[in-house]
N, C-alpha and C positions, 0 to 999 in steps of 0.2 A: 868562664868560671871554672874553679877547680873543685874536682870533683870531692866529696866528699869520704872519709875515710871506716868503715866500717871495719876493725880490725878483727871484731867476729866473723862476719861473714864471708871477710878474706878467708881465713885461719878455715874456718867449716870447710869452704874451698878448696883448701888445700888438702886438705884433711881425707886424703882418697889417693892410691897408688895411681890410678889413671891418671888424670888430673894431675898430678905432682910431674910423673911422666910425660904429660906434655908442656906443662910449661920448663922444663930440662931439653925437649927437641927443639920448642921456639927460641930456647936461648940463643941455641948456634943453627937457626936455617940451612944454610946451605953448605955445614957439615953434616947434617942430617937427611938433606933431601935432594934429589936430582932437579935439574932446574925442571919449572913449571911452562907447558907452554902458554897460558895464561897468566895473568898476575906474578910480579915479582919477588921472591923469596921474601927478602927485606922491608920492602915498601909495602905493599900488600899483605903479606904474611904467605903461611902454607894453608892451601886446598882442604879444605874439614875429609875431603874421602882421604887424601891421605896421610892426615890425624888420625883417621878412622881406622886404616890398615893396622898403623903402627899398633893404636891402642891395641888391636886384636878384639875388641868387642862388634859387636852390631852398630849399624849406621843409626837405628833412632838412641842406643844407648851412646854414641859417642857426640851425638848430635845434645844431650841433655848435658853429658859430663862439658860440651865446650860452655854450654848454655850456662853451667853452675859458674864458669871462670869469669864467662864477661859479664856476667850480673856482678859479682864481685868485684869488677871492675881490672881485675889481673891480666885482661887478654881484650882486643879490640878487635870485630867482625868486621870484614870489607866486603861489599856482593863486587862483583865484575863479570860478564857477560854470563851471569845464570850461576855462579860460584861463588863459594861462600869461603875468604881465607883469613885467617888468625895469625896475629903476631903479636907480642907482649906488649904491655901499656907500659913500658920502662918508667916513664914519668910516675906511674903510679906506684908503682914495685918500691923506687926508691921511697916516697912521702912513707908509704904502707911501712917498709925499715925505718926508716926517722921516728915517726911515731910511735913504734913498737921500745924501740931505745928508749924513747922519750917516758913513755909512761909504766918504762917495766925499772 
C-alpha cells in the first residue's frame, strides 16, 4: 500500500536548513560520503553518525532532525548490525512533486 501523502508535514520537514541539507547529501551518496564499512551507500543509505558529523549538530539533535524526515515519509531508516542508515524514499519525493503540481 502507498503511502499516504501529507504535503504539510513534508513541507514543515523541510522547512529546516539541516534537514534540507541532508536530504541534498542523500541525493548523491557516494559523492558525498566514503564508502561505509557496513551497509551500502545506495541500498542501505548513509550511517545517522555520519549525517551527524556533516550536520555539525549533537547526535540526540541530528537523531530528531532525521526522525522529522522519516516521519514525513521523505527519508527510509534501515538498522544493520547495531546502525541506523538513511536514504531518500525517491518513490515518495516524486508522488510528494506530483501532488504539489497537482494541487497548486
Amino acid at each position: 500500500m502507498a503511502k499516504s501523502i501529507d504535503i504539510e508535514k513534508a513541507l514543515k520537514a523541510l522547512a529546516n536548513d539541516k534537514r534540507l541539507l541532508v536530504m541534498a547529501l542523500l541525493k548523491d551518496p557516494l559523492g558525498n560520503f566514503l564508502p561505509q564499512v557496513d551497509g551500502d551507500l545506495v541500498e542501505d543509505g548513509v550511517c545517522s553518525n555520519w549525517l551527524t558529523e556533516k550536520m555539525g549538530v549533537a547526535q540526540p539533535t541530528a537523531s530528531r532532525h532525521l526522525q522529522v524526515l522519516a516521519d514525513a515519509g521523505l527519508i527510509i531508516p534501515t538498522r544493520k548490525k547495531g546502525w541506523v542508515f538513511y536514504r531518500r524514499d525517491e518513490a515518495f519525493i516524486c508522488a510528494l512533486k506530483k501532488k504539489i503540481s497537482e494541487d497548486m
